[in-house]
C-alpha positions in Angstrom: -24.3 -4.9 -28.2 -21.4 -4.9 -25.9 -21.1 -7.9 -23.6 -21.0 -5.5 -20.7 -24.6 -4.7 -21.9 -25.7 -7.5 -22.8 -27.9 -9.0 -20.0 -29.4 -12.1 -21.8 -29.1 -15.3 -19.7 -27.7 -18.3 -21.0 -30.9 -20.1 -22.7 -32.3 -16.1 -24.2 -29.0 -16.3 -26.6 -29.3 -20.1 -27.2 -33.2 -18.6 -28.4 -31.6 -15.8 -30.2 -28.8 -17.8 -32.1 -31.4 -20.5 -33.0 -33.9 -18.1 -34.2 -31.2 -16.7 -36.2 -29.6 -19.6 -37.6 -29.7 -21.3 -41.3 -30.6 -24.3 -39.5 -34.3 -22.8 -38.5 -34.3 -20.6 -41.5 -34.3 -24.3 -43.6 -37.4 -26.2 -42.5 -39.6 -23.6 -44.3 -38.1 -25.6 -47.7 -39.0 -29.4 -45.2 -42.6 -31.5 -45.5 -44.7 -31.5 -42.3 -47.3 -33.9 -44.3 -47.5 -32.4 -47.4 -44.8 -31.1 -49.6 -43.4 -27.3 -48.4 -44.8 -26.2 -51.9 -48.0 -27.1 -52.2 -50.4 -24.6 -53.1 -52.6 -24.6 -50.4 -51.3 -23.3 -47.3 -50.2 -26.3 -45.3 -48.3 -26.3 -42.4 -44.5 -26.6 -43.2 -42.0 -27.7 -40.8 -40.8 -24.0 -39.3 -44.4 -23.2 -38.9 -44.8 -26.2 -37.2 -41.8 -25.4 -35.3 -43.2 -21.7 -34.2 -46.4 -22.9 -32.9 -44.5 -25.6 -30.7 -42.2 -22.4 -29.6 -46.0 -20.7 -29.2 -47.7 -23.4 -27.0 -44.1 -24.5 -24.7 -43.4 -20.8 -23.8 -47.4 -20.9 -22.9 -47.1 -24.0 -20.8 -44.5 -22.5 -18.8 -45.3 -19.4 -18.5 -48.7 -21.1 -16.7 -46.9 -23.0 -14.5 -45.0 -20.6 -13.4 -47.8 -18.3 -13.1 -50.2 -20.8 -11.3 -47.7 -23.3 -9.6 -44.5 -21.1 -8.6 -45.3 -17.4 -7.4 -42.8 -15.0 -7.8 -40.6 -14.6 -4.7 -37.1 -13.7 -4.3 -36.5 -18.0 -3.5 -38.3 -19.5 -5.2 -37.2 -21.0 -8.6 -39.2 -20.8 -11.8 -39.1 -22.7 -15.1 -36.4 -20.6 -17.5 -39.0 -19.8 -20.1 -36.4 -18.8 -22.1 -35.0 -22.5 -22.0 -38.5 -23.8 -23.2 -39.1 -21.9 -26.5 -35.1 -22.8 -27.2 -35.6 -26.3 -27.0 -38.9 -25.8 -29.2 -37.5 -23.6 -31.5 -34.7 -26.5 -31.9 -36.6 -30.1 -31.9 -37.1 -30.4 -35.5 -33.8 -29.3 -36.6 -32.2 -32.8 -37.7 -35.3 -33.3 -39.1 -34.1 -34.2 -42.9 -36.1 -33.0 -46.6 -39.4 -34.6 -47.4 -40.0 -36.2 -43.6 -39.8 -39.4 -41.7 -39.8 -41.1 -45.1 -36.1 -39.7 -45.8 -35.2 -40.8 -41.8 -36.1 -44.3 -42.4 -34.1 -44.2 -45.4 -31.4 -42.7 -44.4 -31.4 -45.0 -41.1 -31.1 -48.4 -43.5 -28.1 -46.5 -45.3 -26.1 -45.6 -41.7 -26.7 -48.8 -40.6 -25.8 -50.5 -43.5 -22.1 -48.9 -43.4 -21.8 -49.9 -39.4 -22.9 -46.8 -38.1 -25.5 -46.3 -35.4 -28.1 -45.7 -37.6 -30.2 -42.0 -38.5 -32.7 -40.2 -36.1 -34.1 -37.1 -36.3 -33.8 -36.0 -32.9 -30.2 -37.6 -33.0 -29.4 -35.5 -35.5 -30.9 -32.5 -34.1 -28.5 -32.7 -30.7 -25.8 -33.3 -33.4 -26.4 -29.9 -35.0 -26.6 -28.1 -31.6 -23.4 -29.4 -30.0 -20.9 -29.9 -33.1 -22.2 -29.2 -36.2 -23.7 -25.9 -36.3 -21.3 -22.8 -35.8 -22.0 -19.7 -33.3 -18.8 -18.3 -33.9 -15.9 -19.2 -36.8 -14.1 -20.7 -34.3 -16.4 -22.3 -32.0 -18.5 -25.5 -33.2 -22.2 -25.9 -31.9 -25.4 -23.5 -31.6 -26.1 -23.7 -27.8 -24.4 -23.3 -24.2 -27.1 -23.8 -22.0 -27.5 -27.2 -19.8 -31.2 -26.2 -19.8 -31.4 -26.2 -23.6 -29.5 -29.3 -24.3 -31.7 -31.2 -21.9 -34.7 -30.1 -23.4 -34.2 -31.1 -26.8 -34.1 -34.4 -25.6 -36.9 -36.0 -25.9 -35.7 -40.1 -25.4 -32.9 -39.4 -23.1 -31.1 -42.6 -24.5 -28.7 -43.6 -27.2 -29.3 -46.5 -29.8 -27.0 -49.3 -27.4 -27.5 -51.8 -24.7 -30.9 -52.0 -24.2 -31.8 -49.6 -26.6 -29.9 -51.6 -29.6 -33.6 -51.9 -31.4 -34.9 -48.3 -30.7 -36.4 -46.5 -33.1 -36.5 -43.4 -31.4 -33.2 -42.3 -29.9 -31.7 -38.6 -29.0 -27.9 -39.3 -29.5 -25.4 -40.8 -31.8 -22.4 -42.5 -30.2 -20.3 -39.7 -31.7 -22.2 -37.5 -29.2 -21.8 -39.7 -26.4 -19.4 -37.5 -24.1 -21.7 -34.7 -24.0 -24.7 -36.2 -24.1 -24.0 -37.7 -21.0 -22.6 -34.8 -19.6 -25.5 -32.7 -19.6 -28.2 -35.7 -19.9 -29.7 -37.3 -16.9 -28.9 -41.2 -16.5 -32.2 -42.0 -15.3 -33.7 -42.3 -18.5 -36.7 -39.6 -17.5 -36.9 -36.1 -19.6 -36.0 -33.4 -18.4 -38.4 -30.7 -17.0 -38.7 -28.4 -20.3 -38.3 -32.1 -22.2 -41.3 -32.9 -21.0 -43.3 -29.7 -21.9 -41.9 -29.4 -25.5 -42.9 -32.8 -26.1 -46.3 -32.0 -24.9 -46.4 -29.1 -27.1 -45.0 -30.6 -29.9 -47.8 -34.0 -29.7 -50.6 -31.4 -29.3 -49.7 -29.2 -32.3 -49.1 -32.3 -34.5 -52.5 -33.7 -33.6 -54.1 -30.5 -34.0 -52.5 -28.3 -36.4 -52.4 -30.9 -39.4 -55.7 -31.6 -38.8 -57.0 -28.5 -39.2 -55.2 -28.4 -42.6 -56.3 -31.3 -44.1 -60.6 -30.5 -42.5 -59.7 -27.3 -44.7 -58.8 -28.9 -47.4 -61.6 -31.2 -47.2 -59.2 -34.1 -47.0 -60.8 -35.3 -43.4 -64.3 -36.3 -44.0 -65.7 -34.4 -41.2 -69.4 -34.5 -42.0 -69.4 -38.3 -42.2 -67.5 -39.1 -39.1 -69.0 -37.1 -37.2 -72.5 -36.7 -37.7 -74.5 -40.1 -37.2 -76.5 -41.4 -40.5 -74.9 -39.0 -43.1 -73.3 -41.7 -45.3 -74.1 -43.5 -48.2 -76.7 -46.4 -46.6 -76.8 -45.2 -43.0 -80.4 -44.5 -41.4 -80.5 -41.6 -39.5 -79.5 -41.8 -35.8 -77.7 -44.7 -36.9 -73.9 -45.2 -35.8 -71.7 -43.8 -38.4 -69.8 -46.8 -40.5 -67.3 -44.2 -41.1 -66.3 -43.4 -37.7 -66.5 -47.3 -36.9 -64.0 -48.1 -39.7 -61.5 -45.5 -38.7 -61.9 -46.3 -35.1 -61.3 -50.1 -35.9 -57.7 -48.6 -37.8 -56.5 -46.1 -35.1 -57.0 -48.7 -32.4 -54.3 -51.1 -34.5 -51.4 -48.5 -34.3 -52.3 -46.5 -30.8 -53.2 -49.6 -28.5 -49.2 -51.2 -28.2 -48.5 -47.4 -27.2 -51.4 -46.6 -24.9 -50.8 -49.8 -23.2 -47.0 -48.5 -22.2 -48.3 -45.1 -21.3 -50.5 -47.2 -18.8 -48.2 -49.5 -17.9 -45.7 -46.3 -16.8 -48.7 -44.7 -15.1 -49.9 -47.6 -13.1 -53.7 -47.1 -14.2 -55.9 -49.9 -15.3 -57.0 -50.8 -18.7 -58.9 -48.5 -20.7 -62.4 -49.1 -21.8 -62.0 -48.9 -25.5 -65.4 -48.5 -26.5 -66.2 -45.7 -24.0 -63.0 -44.0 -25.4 -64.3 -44.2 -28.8 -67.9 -42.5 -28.0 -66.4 -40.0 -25.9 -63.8 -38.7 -28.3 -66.2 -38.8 -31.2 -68.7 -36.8 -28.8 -66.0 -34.1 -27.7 -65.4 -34.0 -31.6 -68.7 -33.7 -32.6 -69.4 -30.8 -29.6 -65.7 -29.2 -30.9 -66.9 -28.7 -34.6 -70.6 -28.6 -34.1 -70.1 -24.9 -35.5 -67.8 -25.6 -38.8 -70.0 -25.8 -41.8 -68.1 -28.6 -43.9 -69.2 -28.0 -47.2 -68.2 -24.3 -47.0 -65.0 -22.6 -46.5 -66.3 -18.6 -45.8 -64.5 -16.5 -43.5 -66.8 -17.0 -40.6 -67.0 -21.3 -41.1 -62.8 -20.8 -40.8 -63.1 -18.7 -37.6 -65.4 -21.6 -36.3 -62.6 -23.9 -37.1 -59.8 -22.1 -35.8 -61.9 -21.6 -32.4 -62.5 -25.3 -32.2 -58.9 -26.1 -32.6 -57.9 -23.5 -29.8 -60.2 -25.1 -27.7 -59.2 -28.6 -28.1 -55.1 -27.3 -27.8 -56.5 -25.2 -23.8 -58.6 -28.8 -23.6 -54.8 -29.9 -23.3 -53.0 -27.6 -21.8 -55.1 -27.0 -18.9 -55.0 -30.9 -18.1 -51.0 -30.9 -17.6 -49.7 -30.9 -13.6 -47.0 -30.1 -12.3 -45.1 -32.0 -10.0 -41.7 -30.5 -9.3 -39.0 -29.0 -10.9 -37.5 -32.0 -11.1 -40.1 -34.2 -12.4 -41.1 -33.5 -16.0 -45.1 -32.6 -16.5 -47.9 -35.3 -15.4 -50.3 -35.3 -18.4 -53.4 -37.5 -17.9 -53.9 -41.2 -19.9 -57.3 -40.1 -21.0 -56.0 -36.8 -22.6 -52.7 -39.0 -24.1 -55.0 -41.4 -25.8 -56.9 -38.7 -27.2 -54.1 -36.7 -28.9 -52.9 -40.0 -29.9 -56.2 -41.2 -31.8 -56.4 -37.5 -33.4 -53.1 -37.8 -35.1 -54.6 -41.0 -36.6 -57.1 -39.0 -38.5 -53.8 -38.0 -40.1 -52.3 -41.1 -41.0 -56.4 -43.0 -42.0 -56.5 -40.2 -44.4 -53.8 -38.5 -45.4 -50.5 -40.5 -45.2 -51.8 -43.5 -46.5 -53.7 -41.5 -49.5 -52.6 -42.9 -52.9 -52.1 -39.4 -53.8 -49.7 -38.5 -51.2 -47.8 -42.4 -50.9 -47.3 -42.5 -54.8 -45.2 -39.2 -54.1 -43.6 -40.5 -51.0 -42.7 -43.5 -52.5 -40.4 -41.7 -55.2 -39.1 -39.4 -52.2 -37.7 -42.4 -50.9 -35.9 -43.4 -54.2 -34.4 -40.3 -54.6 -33.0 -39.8 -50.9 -31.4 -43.1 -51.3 -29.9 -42.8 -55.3 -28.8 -39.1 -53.6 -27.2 -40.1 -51.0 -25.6 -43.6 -51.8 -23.9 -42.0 -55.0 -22.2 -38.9 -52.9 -21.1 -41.6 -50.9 -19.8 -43.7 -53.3 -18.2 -39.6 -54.9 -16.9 -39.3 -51.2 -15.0 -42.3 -50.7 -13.8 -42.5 -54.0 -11.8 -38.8 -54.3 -11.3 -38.8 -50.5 -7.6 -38.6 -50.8 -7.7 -36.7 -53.7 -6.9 -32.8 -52.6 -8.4 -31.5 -55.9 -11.2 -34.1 -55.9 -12.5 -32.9 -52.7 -12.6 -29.5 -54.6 -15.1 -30.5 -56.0 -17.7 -31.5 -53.5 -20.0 -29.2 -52.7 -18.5 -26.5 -49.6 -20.9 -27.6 -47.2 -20.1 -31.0 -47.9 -16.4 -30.3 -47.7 -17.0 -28.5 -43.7 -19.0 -31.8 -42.7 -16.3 -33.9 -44.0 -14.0 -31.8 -42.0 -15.7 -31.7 -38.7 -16.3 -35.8 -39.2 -12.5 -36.1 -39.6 -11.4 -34.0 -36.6 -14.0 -35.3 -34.1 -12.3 -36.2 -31.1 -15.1 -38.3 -29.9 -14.9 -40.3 -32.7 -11.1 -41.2 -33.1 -12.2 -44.6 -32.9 -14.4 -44.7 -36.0 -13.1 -46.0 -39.4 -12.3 -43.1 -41.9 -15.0 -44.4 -44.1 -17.5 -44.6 -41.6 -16.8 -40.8 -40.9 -16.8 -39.6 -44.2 -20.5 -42.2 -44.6 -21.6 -40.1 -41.1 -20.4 -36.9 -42.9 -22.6 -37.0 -46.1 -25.5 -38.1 -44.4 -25.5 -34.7 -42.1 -25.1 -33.0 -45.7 -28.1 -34.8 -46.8 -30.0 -34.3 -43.9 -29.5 -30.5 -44.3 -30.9 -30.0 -47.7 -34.5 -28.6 -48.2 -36.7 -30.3 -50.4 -35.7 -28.0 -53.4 -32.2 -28.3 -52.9 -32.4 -32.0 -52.8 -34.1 -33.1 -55.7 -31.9 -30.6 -57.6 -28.8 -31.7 -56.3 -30.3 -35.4 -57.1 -31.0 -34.1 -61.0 -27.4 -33.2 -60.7 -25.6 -36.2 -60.1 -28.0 -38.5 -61.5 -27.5 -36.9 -64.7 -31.4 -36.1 -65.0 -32.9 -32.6 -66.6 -30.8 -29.5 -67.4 -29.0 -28.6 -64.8 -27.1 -24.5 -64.7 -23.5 -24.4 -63.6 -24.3 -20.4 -62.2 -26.6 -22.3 -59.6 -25.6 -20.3 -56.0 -26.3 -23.0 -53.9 -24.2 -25.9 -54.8 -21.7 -23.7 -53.1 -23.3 -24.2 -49.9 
């Protein structure tokens, strides 16, 4: 296509290059709970990805079908812009989850950087890292896109020294303030990928894990169906999950309500009404059966919980980002803790997590230590890996970071390597250079 024929608008080609780019391609090989591998079919983190693409272009193609009609003045939500900046949130995200962030946070940190953050990492990948062209660095052009990737419009200094979630390093500080707004608010499309993103999380994983029968439905649900429980009786299930998901969500839900200006919630009421909603939202899903038909009812439940959720958002202004109710908030909140009560904190799945965490740090801490020790060594570097050889070079040119140590670069350098491994790729590369299983020299990838 010529570029005299070429009629895309600025955020259709950021959509185009990021649908197209090895960056996307990757998180098929990346955890969303479970491993990418498993056998039954779990969401991975592209799929994932495509349903928050699904559910933002939705959003804003509804507002802008229901808030902002279609004259020749008046200005719409770039749709286009959405689905980018869903397409692109889980980019930075690095192999086997927030388990290898955490890690790899302690191990930035630890060499004086600013630390590791997915969505960090993810703006990192769109403005410098990834490539469009040979010789232009970054995936993206668009104001519009950068902005709505950004989901915590802040970086990790001043008052945000402690954050835990931050969308910048301080070697993206330049730009990110170029295109960011100072007031700390997201953006617009920000707000309705986030939206997106919360509800597919909350929904998605859980209709895996119902499916594969690793949510005990039947007993939360249904009043006197566990072991001991009279019928009609208030189910000790649903009491002693309620009793956990109110320890993590209520420090949240109280600074959604502090922001919002409402009054405090009636926990109890919350709890009965969610269970209800629950209980009227699965009423048709036969537990102990997995036919075709008992799916369909599941699948129909989920879509009705995600329009439950949609249809509640309003619209402000352009401006403004989306206005999406307390009540609604606390519930997609409290479902994502179905998650965490009884998959994340499963024996099965933490035994596996906890060796995931071993080998992101042995991998990573011994290519540093590889790095820094052949750095000026011209035939040593030959020897890294080619991808790891680009990063290194990128880290060493940076402008924005003339300021930084050598080491420091080369430490920020290896971690973007890291962080751009699949799962398979990883643990080999760890087998590798820990010395561990039989290892073939004809392996493509290590070329990477």
């Amino acid at each position: 296509m010529s570029r005299t024929q070429d009629k895309r608008s600025a955020c259709e080609k950021d959509c185009d290059r990021i649908m197209y780019s090895d960056e996307l391609r990757r998180l098929a090989g990346v955890t969303q709970v479970f491993a990418a591998d498993e056998m039954p079919l779990f969401h991975n983190r592209l799929t994932h990805t495509l349903k928050v693409q699904q559910l933002a272009r939705r959003i804003a193609e509804s507002i802008n079908a229901n808030h902002l009609p279609r004259r020749p003045a008046t200005r719409r939500i770039d749709v286009a812009g959405v689905e980018a900046a869903a397409l692109a949130h889980d980019l930075g995200h690095p192999p086997f989850g927030h388990i290898a962030e955490h890690e790899l946070d302690k191990i930035c940190r630890k060499w004086g950087l600013d630390g590791f953050e997915g969505n960090a990492q993810t703006f990192r990948i769109l403005v410098k890292i990834a490539q469009r062209k040979p010789s232009t660095p970054g995936l993206v052009t668009s104001p519009i896109t950068l902005r709505g990737v950004v989901k915590y419009p802040w970086l990790r200094v001043g008052e945000h020294q402690g954050a835990s979630k931050w969308n910048a390093y301080v070697t993206e500080r330049d730009t990110f303030q170029q295109f960011c707004s100072s007031s700390g608010a997201q953006s617009l499309e920000a707000s309705i990928m986030d939206w997106a993103d919360d509800i597919t999380y909350a929904v998605h994983d859980l209709e895996d894990f119902i499916r594969a029968r690793k949510v005990p439905l039947t007993s939360l649900l249904i009043s006197g169906s566990g072991v001991g429980e009279q019928p009609g009786s208030e189910s000790l299930e649903w009491a002693r999950f309620y009793e956990y998901a109110l320890g993590r969500v209520q420090d949240k839900v109280h600074k959604i309500i502090a922001i919002s200006g409402q009054s405090a919630p009636d926990w109890t009421n919350i709890g009965q009404d969610i269970r209800a909603q629950l209980r009227i939202a699965f009423s048709d899903f036969a537990m102990p059966n997995t036919t075709a038909p008992d799916i369909a009812h599941l699948r129909q439940a989920c879509s009705n919980l995600i329009n439950k959720y949609v249809e509640c958002i309003e619209f402000i202004s352009l401006k403004d980002p989306i206005h999406v109710p307390t009540s609604a908030r606390i519930e997609v909140e409290l479902l994502k803790q179905l998650t965490w009560r009884y998959i994340i904190h499963d024996p099965q799945l933490a035994t596996i997590q906890e060796g995931q965490v071993v080998l992101v740090r042995e991998l990573t801490n011994t290519l540093i230590r590889w790095v820094l020790a052949t750095y000026d060594d011209v035939e040593g570097k030959m020897r890294w890996p080619a991808n790891l050889r680009r990063l290194v070079t990128i880290a060493e040119e940076d402008s924005q970071a003339h300021w930084m140590p050598q080491r420091n670069r080369a430490v920020r350098a290896v971690v973007d390597y890291v962080s751009s491994l699949t799962e398979v790729q990883a643990s080999s590369l760890a087998e590798r250079l820990l010395g561990r299983g039989r290892q073939s020299a004809m392996a493509p990838w290590v070329s990477y």
